[in-house]
C-alpha positions in Angstrom: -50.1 73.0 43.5 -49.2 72.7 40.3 -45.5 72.2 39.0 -44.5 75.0 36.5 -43.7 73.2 33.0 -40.0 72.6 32.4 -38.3 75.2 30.7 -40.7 77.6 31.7 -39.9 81.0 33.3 -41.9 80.5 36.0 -39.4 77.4 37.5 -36.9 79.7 37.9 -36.4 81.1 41.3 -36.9 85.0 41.7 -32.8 85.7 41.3 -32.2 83.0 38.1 -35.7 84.9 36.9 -34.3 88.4 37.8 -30.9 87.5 35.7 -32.9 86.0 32.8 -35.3 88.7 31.8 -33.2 91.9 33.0 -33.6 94.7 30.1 -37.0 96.5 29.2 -38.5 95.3 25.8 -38.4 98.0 22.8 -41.5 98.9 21.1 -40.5 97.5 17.6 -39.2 94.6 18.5 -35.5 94.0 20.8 -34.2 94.3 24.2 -32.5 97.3 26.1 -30.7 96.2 28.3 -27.3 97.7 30.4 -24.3 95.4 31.5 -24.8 92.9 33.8 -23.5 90.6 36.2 -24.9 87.3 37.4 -22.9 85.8 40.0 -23.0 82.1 40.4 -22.6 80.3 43.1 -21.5 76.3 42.8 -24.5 74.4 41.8 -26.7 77.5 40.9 -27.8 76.9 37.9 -25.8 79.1 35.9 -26.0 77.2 33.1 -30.0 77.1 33.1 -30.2 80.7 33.7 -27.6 81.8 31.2 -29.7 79.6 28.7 -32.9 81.5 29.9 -31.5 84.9 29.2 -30.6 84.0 25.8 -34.0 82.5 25.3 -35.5 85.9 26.8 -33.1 87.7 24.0 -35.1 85.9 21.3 -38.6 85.6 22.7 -38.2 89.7 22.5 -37.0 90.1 18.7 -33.5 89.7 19.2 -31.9 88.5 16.0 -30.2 85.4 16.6 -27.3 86.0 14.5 -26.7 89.1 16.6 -25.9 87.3 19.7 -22.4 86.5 20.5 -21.8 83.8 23.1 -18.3 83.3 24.2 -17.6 80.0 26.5 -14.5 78.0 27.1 -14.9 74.9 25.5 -17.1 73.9 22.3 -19.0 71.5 24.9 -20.0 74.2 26.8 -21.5 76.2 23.9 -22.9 73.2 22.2 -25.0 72.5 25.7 -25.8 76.2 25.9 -27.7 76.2 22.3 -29.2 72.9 23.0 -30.9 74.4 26.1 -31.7 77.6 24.4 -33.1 75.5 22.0 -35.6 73.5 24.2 -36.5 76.7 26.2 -37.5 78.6 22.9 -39.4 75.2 22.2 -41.2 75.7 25.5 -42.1 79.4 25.3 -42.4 80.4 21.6 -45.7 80.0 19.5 -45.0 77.5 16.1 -43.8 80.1 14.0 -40.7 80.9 16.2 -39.7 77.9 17.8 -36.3 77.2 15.8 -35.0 80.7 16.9 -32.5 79.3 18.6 -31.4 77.1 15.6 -29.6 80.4 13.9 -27.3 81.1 16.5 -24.2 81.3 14.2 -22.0 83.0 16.9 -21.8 80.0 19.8 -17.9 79.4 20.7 -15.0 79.7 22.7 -13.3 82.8 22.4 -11.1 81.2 20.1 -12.9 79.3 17.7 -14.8 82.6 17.4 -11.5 84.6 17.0 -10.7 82.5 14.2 -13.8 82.9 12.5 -13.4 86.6 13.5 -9.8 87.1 11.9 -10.1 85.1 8.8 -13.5 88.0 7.9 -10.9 90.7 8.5 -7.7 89.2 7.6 -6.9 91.6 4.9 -7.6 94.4 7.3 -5.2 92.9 9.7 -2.1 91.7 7.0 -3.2 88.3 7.2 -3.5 86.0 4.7 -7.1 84.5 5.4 -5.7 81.1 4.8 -3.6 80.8 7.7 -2.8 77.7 10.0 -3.6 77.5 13.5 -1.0 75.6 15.2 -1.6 73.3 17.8 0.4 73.2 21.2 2.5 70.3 20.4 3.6 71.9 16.7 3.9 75.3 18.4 6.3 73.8 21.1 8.0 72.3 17.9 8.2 75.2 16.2 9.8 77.2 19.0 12.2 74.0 19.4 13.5 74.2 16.1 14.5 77.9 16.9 15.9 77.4 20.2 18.0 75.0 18.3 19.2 77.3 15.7 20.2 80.0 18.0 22.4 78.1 19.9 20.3 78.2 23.2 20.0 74.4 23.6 23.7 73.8 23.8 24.2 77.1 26.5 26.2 76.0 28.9 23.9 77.4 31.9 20.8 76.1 31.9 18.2 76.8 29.4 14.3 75.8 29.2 13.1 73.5 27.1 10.5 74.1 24.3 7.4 73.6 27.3 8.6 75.3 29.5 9.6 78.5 26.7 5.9 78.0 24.9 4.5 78.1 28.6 6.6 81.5 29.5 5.4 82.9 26.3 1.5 82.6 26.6 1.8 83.4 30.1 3.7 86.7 29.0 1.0 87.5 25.9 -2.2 86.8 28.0 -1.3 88.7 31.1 -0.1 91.6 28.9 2.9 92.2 31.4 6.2 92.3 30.7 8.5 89.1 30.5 10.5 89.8 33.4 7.3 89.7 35.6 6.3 86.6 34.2 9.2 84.8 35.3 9.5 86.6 38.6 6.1 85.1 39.5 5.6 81.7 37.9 9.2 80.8 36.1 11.5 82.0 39.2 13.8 79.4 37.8 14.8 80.6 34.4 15.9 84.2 36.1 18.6 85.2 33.9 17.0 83.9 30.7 15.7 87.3 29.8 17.9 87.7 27.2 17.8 85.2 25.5 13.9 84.3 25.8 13.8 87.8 24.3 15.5 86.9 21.3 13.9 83.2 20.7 10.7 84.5 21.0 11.1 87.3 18.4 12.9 84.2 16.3 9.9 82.0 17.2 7.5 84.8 15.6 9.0 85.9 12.8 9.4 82.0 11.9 5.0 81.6 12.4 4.8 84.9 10.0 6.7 83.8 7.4 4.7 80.7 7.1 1.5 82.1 7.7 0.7 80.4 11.1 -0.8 81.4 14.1 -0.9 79.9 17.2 -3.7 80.1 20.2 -2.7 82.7 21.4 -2.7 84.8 18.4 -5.6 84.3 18.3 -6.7 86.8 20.8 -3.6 88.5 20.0 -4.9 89.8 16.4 -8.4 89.9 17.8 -7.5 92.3 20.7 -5.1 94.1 18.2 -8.0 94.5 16.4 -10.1 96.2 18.8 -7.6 99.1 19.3 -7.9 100.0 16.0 -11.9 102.3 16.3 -12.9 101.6 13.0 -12.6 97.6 13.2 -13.9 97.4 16.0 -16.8 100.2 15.7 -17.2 97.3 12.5 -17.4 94.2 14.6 -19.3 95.7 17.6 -22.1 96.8 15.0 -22.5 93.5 14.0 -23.8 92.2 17.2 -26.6 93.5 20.0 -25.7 91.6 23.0 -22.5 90.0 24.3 -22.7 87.1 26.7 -19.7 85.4 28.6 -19.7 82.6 30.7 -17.3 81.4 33.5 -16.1 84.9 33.4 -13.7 84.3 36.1 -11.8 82.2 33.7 -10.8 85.4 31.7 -7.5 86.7 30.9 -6.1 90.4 31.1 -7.1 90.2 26.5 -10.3 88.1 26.9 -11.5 91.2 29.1 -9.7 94.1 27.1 -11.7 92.3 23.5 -14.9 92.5 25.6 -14.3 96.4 26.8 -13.8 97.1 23.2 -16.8 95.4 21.8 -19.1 97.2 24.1 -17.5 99.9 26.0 -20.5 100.9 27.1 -22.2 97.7 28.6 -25.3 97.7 26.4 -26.3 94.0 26.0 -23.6 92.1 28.0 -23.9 89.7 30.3 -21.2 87.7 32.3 -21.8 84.9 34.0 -19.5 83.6 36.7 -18.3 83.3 40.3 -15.0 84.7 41.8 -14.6 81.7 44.3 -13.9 79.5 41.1 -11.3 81.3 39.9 -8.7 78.8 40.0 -6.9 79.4 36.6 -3.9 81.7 37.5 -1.4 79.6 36.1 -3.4 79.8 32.5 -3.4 83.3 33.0 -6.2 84.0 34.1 -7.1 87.5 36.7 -10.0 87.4 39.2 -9.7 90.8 39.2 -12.4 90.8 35.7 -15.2 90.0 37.2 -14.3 91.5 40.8 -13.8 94.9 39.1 -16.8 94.4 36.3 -19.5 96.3 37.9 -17.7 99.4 38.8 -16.4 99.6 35.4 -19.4 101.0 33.9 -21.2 104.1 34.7 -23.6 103.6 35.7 -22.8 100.6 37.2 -24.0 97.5 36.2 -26.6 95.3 37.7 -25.6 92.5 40.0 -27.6 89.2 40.6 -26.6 86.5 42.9 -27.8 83.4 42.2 -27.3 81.7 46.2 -29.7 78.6 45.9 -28.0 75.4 45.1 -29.0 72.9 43.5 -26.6 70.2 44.1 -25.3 69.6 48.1 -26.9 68.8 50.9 -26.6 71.8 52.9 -24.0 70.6 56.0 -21.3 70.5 53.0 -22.4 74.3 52.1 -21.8 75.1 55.4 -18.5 74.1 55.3 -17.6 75.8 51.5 -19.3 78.7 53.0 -17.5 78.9 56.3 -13.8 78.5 54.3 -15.1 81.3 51.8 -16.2 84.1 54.6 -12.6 83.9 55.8 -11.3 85.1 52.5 -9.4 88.9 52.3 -11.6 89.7 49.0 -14.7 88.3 46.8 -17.9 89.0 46.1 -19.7 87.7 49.2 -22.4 85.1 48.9 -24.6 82.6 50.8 -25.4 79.3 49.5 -28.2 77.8 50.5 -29.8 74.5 50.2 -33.4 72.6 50.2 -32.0 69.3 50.7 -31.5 69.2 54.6 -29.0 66.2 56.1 -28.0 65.7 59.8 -24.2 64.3 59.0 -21.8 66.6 58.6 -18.8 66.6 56.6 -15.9 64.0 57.7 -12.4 65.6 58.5 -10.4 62.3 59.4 -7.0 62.1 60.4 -5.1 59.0 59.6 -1.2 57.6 60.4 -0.2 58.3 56.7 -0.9 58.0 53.4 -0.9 54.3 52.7 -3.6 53.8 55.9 -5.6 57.3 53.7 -5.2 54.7 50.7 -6.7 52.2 52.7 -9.4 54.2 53.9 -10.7 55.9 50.8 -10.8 52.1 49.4 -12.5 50.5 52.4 -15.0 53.7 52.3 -15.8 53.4 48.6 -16.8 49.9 48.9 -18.8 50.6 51.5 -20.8 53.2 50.0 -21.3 50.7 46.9 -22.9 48.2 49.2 -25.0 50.7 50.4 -26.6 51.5 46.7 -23.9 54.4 45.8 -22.8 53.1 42.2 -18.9 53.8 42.0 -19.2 56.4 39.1 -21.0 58.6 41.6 -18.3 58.6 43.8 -14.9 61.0 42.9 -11.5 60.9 45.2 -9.9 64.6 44.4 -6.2 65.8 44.8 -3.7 68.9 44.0 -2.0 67.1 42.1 -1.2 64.3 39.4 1.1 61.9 41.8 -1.2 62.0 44.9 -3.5 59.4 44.0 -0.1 57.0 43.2 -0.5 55.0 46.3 -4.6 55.1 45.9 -4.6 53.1 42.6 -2.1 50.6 43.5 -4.7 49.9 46.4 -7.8 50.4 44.5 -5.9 47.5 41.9 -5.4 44.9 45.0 -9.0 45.4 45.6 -10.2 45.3 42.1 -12.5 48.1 42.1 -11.5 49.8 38.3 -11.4 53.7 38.0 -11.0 56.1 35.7 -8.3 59.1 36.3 -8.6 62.4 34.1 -5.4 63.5 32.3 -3.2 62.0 29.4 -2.9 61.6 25.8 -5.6 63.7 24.0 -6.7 62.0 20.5 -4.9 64.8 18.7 -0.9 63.8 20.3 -1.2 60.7 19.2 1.6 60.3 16.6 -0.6 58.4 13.4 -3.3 61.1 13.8 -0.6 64.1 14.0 0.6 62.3 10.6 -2.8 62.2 8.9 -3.7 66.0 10.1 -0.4 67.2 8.9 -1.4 66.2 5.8 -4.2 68.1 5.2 -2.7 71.2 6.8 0.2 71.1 4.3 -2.5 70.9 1.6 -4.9 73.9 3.3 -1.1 76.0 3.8 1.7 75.0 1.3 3.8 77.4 3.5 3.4 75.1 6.4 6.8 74.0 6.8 6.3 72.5 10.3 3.8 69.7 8.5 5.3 69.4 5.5 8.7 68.4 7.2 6.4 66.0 8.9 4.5 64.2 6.0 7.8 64.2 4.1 10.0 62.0 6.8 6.8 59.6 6.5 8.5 58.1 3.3 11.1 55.7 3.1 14.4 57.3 2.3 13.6 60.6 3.1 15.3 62.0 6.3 15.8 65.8 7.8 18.5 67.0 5.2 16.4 66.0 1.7 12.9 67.0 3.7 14.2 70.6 4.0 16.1 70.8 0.6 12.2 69.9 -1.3 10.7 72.4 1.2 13.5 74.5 0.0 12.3 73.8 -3.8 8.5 74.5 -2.7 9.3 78.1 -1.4 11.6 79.3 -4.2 8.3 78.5 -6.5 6.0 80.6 -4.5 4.7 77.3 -2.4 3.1 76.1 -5.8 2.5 72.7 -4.8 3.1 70.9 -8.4 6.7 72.1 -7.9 7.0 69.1 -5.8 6.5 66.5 -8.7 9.7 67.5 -10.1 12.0 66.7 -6.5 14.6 63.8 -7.1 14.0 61.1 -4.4 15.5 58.2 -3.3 13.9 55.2 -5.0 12.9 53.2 -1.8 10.5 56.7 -2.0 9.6 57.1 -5.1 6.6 55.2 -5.1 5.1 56.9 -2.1 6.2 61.1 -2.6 4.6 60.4 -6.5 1.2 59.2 -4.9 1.8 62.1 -2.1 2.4 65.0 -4.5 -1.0 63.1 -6.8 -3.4 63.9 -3.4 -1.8 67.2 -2.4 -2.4 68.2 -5.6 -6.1 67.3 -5.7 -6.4 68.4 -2.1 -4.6 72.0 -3.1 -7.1 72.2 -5.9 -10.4 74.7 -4.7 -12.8 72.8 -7.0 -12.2 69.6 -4.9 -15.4 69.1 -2.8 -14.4 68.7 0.9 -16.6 65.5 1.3 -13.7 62.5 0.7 -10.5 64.7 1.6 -9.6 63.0 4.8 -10.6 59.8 2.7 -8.4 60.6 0.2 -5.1 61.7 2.4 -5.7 58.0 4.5 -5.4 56.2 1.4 -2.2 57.5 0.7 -1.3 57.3 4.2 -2.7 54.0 5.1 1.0 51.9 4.0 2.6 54.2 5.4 0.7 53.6 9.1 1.4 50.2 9.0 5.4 50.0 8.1 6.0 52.8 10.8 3.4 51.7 13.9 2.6 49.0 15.6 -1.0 47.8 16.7 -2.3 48.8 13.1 -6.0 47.9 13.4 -6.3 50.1 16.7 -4.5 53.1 15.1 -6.1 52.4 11.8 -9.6 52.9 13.9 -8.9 56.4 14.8 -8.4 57.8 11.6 -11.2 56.0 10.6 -13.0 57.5 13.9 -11.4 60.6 12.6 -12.9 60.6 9.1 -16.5 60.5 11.0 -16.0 63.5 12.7 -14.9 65.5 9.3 -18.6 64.8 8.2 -19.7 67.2 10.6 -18.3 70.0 9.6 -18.5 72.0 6.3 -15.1 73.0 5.1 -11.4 72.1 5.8 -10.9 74.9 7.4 -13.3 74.5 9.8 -12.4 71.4 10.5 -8.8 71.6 11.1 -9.0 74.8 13.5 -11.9 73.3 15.7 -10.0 70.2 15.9 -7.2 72.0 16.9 -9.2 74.2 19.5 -11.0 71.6 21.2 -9.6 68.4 20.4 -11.1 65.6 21.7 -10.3 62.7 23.6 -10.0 58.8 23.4 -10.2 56.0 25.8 -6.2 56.4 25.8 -7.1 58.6 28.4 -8.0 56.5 30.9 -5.4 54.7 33.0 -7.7 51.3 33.1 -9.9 49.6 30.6 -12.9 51.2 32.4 -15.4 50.5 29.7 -14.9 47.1 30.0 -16.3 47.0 33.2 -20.0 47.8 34.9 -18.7 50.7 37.0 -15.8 52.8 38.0 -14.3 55.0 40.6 -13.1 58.8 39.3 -10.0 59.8 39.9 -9.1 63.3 39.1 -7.1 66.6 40.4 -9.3 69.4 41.4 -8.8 71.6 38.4 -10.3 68.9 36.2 -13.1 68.2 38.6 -14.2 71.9 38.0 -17.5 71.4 36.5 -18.4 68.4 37.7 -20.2 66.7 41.0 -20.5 63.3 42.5 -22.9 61.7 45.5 -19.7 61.2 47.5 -16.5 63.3 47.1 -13.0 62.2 49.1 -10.4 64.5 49.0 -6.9 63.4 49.7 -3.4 65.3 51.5 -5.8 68.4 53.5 -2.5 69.6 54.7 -0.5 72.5 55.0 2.1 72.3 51.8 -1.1 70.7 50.3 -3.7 72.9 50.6 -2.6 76.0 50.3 0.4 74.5 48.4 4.3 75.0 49.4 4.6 77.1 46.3 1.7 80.0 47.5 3.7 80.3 50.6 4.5 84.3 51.1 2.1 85.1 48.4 -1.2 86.4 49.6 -3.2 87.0 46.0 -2.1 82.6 45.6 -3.0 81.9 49.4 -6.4 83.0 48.1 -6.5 81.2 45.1 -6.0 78.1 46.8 -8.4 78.8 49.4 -10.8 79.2 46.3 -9.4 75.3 45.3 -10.6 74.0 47.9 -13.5 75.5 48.0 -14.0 74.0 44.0 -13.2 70.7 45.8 -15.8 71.0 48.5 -18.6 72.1 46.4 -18.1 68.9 44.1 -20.4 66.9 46.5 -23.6 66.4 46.5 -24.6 64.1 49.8 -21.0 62.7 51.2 -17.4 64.7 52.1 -14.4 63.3 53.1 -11.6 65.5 54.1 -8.5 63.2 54.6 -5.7 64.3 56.7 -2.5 62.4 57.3 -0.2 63.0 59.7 3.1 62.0 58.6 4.2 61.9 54.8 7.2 59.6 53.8 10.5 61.2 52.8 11.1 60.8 48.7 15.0 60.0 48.1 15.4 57.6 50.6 16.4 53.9 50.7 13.4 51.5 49.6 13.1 50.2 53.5 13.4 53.4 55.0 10.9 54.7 57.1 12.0 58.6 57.6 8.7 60.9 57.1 7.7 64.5 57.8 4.6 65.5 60.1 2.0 66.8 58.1 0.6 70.7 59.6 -3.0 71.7 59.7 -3.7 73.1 56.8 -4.3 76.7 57.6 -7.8 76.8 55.9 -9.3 74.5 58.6 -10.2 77.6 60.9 -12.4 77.2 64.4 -15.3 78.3 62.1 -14.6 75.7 59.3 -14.2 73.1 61.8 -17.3 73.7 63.4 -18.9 72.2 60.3 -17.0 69.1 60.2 -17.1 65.9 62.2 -13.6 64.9 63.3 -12.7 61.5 63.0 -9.5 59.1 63.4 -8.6 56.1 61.4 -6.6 53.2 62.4 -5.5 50.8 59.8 -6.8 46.9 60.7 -4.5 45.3 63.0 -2.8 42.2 61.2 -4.5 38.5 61.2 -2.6 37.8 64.6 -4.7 40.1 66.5 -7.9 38.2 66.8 -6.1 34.9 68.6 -7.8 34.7 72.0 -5.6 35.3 75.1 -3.8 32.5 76.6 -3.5 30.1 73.7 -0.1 30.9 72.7 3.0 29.7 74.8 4.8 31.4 77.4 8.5 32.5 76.8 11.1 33.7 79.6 12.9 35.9 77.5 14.6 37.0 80.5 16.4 34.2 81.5 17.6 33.8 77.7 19.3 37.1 78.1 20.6 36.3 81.1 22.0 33.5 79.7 24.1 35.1 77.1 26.0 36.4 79.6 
């Protein structure tokens, strides 16, 4: 038999083929096609079969630039072109095989909101050349007026900027009201009402004034938008067909923009799977794609997708044993070709410095055995749980790699050089021109906000700056500073050789302010590559700000140095992802679910669909690990007082039918292995006797 040809239809199974091609062709050219659901199992193939339908849209006459693809991250849609683009390649005759390369509307919802707000700004009372802040200035900005109002010196209490940015997005993106925000995820700032009331309304009028928006503006404007019929009967006409992937991941807006676009379903697709929806704390409801179907009439088509790809199938047995226990979800089988006789491992050890120990001894195994250590993952709830793990994993020199930490964008030099440009692209962007100003020698808080003062009573003309009295340990530097904001303020200044142009002028000051100048010096040079690839300022400083990437800073070892490495990471950033061999630490009660769902039956669920996430990340090996006793925190360095650790709650009779139980007992010290006899005799009983 022969194999059907990569990116063929025909090597898609009869569900992924069902999903790709749903809709009936129209006579001159186009697809009809009502809303649709494909749900998607872990290791599926959603992103193959999302591709496929979007290759379908344009082997029918679909016109590219009237497909919208919303993702969550640029990665995401970047992969989904790509594939597009190599299944067009496979299918198409010559004259249409770079369809795919005039997909214009590829993005996160928003990158794509930006694009979307800046066409209708006008419309909307925006001026089209606002700012996007990033979390860290948006934090700061909220700082400065939680300072100002007096809240920071309250005696009671009162959150910092985080913690008040957090409560705010929370509040916007669930489109409930403040008090049930706190209520359910900020219990501890009860009382705060008040006054959280009256620093956010402080905290927006100060982003209007300067013309800056943050992320969550972003769909804010966009879904504000879409209440208004004839902007959005405008932007729905501009597109055919809608398509959403990880659907699960929306918010109460995300969904309300999509309604709006399309209120009937024609030409949307959403692509997802309610047992992933993990993202609560972001915002996001399960409840979209649980209650997508039904909201159409008639209702829309539903394809599951049950045929994985990716585990062997005694680990599917176990995600789908935890998942049939569930009080809701769309219910699903997967299934598996790849047939294996071991089971799961659910092993119980004394605590978590033997689990430490085992997860090390385990992974060195499995390297002997031909499994390289970057296919092998250990998984946790959270952050601190793998503390104990790397200090043994260091003892035994095996390097790893742990997800999490700086992100290129927080590091202080390249906040400096970005700040910068965004003061250039907004002169009314106070927030980076107070930081570019306190750059200079001389130049502190008070004379920072007495030239920003200057700038704004001259209508935020930027030359108004080269008339600012400054200290002369300054002068130098703000003369040079006002020379490239002016030529960076100008239109007629070609984008090629901007960021060029603000790191010269920046370059003495990186190397009186920071340390380790060559290292910092080689991400703004790293920087400057990445503003070739796009084609405006503007583009580049909002897609930097709403995907940043990241640098080696994030990893806690100097991986790259080495051949190979372990992966360390918590289950939310695991999402996605899949290794040969998968250990997952602390499967306990206060664990998995977590203390914090107790008494809550919608976050009992959630966490059940964690660790389902967590199990589905393997491919051939699982490792449940289970300790029984957990140390006491706040207790003398010697002291040895611990809690037992419960069952978690999850491991039912039915779950544990798919496991094989196992114990670990950590190596008995070098004494052990003496043979019997060869040691002397003591009569410790006479000695006692004696003492008396």
């Amino acid at each position: 038999m022969i194999a059907p040809k990569p990116g063929s239809f025909e090597a898609l199974n009869e569900a992924q083929r069902r999903a790709a091609t749903h809709g009936r062709a129209l006579p001159g050219g186009g697809l009809d096609a009502g809303p649709l659901l494909i749900v998607a199992g872990a290791g599926t193939g959603k992103t193959n079969t999302l591709a496929h339908r979007v290759a379908h849209l344009l082997l029918a006459g679909v016109d590219p630039s009237r497909v919208l693809m919303l993702t969550f991250t640029r990665r995401a849609a970047e992969e989904m072109v790509r594939r597009t683009r190599s299944i067009v390649a496979a299918n198409a005759d010559q004259r249409r095989v770079g369809l795919a390369d005039r997909l214009a509307w590829a993005g996160t919802f928003h990158s794509l909101g930006n694009r979307i707000l800046r066409d209708y700004a006008r419309q909307l009372g925006l001026d089209p050349a606002f700012t996007v802040l990033d979390r860290a200035d948006a934090a700061d900005l909220i700082d400065v007026a939680r300072h100002e109002l007096g809240l920071s010196q309250k005696e009671r209490r009162f959150p910092r900027k985080d913690a008040c940015l957090a409560i705010y997005s929370h509040r916007v993106n669930t489109q409930g009201s403040l008090e049930r925000t706190i209520e359910e995820q900020f219990p501890w700032v009860a009382g705060c009402e008040h006054d959280l009331t009256l620093l956010f309304r402080d905290y927006l009028a100060r982003k209007q004034r300067h013309n800056l928006l943050d992320y969550d503006d972003l769909l804010l404007y966009w879904h504000a938008m879409m209440q208004n019929e004839s902007l959005a009967r405008s932007l729905a006409t501009r597109f055919d067909h809608v398509l959403v992937d990880e659907y699960q991941d929306t918010n109460a807006l995300q969904a309300e923009i999509l309604r709006a676009l399309k209120p009937d379903g024609r030409g949307v697709t959403v692509v997802g799977d309610d047992a992933q929806a993990i993202y609560s704390f972001r915002a996001a409801t399960v409840d979209n794609i649980l209650r997508f179907a039904d909201g159409y009439s008639p209702r829309a088509e539903v394809v599951l997708l049950e045929r994985n790809y990716r585990s062997v199938q005694p680990i599917l047995d176990c995600a789908n044993a935890l998942m049939s226990e569930g009080s809701s979800g769309l219910r699903k089988t997967l299934v598996s070709r790849r047939p294996s006789a071991q089971k799961p491992f659910y092993v119980t050890l004394e605590d978590p410095f033997a689990q430490a120990e085992y997860v090390a001894e385990r992974i060195l195994a499995a390297r002997e055995s031909g499994v390289s250590l970057r296919a092998q993952a250990v998984l946790f709830r959270s952050a601190h749980h793998s503390d104990l793990l790397e200090l043994e994993l260091a003892r035994r020199n095996i390097p790893f790699v742990k997800y999490g930490g700086l992100k290129f964008l927080e590091a202080a030099h390249v906040k400096d050089l970005l700040a910068v440009l965004r003061w250039a692209d907004n002169p009314r962007n106070a927030i980076c021109g107070f930081r570019v100003l306190k750059l200079l020698p001389g130049i502190g808080p008070r004379l920072a906000e007495q030239i920003l003062a200057r700038l704004e009573r001259a209508a935020f003309a930027l030359a108004a700056l080269c008339g600012c009295v400054v200290p002369t340990a300054a002068r130098d530097g703000f003369a040079s500073l006002c020379e490239v904001l002016g030529r960076l303020g100008d239109p007629a200044t070609p984008w090629p050789g901007q960021v060029g142009s603000a790191r010269a002028w920046y370059s003495p000051q990186l190397e009186r302010l920071y340390d380790a100048f060559s290292p910092r010096n080689g991400d703004l040079e790293q920087l400057e590559q990445i503003a070739l690839q796009y084609s405006s300022r503007e583009r580049f400083l909002t897609e930097l700000t709403l995907d940043p990437p990241a640098v080696s800073g994030d990893h806690c070892r100097r991986a790259s140095l080495d051949e190979d490495y372990v992966i360390l990471s918590t289950v939310h950033s695991a999402k996605g992802q899949e290794w040969d061999h998968v250990y997952l630490l602390n499967v306990a009660d206060g664990t998995f679910p977590s203390e914090f769902a107790a008494g809550k039956p919608a976050a009992i669920e959630e966490e059940r669909r964690l660790l389902y996430v967590a199990i589905t990340r393997a491919r051939n090996e699982l490792h449940l690990c289970a300790p029984l006793k957990y140390p006491v925190t706040q207790q003398p360095r010697m002291g040895d007082a611990h809690v037992y650790g419960a069952q978690s709650r999850f491991l039912t009779e039915r779950v544990f039918a798919s496991l094989e139980r196992t114990a670990y007992a950590r190596p008995v010290g070098g004494d052990a292995g003496r043979a019997a006899g060869t040691e002397p005799v003591i009569d410790v009983r006479d000695q006692l006797k004696g003492m008396w």
